[in-house]
Backbone bond lengths (Angstrom), bond angles and torsions (degrees), N, CA, C in turn:
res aa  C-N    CA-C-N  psi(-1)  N-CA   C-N-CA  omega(-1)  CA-C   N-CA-C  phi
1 X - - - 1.432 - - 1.522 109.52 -
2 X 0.864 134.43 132.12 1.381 161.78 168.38 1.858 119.82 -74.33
3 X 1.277 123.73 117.70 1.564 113.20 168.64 1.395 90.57 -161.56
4 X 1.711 100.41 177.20 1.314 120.03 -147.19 1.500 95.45 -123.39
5 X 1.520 111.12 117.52 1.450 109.43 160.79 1.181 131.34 -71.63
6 X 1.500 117.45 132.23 1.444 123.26 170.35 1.458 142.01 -145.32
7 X 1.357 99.43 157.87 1.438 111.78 -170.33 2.035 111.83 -18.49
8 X 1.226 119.49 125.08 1.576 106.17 170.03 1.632 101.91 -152.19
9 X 1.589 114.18 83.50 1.223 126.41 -169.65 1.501 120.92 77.11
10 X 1.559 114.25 -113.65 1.482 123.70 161.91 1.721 120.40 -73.62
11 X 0.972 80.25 -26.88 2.009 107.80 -174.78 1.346 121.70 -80.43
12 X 1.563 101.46 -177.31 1.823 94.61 -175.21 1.550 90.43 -126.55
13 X 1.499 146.25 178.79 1.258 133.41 -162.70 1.331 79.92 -161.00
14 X 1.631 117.32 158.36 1.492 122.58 165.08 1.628 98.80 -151.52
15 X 1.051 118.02 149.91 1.142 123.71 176.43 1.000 136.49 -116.41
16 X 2.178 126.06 131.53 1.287 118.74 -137.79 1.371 102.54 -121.28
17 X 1.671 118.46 99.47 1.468 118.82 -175.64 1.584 119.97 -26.85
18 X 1.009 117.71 155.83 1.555 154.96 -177.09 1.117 100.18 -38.24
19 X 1.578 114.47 -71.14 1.301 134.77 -168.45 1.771 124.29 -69.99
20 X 1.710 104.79 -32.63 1.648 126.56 174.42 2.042 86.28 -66.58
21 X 1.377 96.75 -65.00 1.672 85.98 -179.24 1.138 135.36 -47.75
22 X 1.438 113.83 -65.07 1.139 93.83 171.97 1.797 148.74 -55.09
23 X 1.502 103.72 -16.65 1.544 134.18 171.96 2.117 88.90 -59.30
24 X 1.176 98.82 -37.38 2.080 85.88 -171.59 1.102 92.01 -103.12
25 X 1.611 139.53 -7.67 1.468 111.70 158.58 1.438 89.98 96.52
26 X 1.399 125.23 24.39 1.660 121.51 -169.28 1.271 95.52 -107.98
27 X 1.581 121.64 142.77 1.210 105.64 155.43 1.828 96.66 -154.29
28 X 1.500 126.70 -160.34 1.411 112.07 -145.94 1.241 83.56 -94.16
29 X 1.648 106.83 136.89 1.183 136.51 164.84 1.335 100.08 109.56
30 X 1.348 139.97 -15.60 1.368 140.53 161.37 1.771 114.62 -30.67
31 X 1.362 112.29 127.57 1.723 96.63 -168.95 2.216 90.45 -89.30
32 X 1.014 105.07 145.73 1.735 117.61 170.24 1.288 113.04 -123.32
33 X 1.621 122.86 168.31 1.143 122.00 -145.14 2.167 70.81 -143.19
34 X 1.334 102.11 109.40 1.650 102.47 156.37 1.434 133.90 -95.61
35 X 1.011 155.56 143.88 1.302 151.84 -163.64 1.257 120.89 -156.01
36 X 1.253 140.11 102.76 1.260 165.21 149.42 1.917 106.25 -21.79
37 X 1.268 106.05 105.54 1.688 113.37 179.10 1.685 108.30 -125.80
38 X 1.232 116.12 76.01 1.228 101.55 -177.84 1.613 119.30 82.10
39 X 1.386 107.29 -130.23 1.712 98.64 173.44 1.888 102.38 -92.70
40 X 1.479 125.40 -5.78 1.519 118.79 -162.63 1.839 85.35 -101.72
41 X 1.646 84.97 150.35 1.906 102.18 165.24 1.533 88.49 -119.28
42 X 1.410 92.36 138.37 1.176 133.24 170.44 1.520 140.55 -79.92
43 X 1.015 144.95 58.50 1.368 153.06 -175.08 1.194 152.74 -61.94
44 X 1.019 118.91 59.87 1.493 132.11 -158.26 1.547 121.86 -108.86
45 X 1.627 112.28 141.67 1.322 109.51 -177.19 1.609 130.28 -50.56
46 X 1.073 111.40 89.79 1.981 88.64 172.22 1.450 133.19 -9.08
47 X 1.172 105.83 120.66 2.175 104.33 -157.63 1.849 81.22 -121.02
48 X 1.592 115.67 107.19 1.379 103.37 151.11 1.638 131.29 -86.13
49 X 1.315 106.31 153.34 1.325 115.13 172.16 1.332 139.60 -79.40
50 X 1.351 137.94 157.47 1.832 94.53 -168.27 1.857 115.62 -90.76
51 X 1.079 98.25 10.79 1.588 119.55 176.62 1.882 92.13 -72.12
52 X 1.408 103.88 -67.01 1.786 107.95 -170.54 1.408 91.08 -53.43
53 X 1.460 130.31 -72.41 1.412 117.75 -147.94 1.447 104.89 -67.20
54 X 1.037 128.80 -12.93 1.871 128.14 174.75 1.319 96.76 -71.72
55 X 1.681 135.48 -62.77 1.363 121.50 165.38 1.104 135.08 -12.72
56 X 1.863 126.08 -53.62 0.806 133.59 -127.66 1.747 86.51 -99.57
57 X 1.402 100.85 -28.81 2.238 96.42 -179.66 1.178 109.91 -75.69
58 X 1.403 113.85 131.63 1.337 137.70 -164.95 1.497 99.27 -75.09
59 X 1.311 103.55 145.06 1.638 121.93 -168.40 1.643 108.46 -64.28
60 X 1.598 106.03 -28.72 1.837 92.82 174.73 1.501 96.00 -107.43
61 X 1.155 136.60 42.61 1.520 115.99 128.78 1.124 146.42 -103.07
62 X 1.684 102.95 156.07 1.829 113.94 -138.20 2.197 69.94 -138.43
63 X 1.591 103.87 124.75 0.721 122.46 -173.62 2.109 98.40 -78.37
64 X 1.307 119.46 147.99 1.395 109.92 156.78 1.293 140.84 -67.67
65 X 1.027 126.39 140.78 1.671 130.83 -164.87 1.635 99.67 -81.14
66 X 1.319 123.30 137.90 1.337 118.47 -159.02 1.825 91.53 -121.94
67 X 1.457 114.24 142.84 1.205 101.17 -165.18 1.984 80.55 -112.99
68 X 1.408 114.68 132.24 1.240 113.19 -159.53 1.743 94.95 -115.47
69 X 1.250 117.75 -10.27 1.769 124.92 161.30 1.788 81.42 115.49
70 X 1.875 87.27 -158.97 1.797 111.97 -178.49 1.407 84.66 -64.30
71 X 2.012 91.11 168.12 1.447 103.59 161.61 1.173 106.89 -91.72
72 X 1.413 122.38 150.61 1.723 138.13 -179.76 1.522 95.38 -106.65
73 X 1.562 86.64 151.11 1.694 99.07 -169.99 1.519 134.13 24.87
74 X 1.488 132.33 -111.33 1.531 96.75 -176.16 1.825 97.46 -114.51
75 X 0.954 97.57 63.81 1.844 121.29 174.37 2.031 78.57 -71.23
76 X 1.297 99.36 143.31 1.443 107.28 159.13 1.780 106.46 -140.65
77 X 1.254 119.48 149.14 1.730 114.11 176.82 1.239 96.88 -147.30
């Protein structure tokens, strides 16, 4: 596939058909990971780890207590 780079502020912008996107599940605001190989850029979805996403919960949150009813059949609590 073929496209045309362009001007986007300080930057250069290219644009990634409909169909390439949706196949990676990207869409706007999706974070990507680019990488420089020689003359090809590289494009790939941001893959977190569960180390990053544990980072990312803020130190005073206290999850809500979920009231899930009686226990049914031999449910014990």
């Amino acid at each position: 596939m073929k496209t045309i780079a362009r001007k986007w502020g300080n930057s250069i912008g290219i644009r990634i058909p409909a169909s390439m996107a949706n196949s990676l599940k990207i869409s706007d605001g999706t974070p990507i990971d680019v990488e420089l190989d020689g003359e090809r850029i590289i494009v790939t979805r941001k893959k977190y780890d569960l180390k990053e996403l544990l980072a990312r919960i803020p130190d005073e949150y206290e999850p809500e207590e979920i009231d899930w009813g009686e226990p049914v059949g031999g449910e014990k609590w």
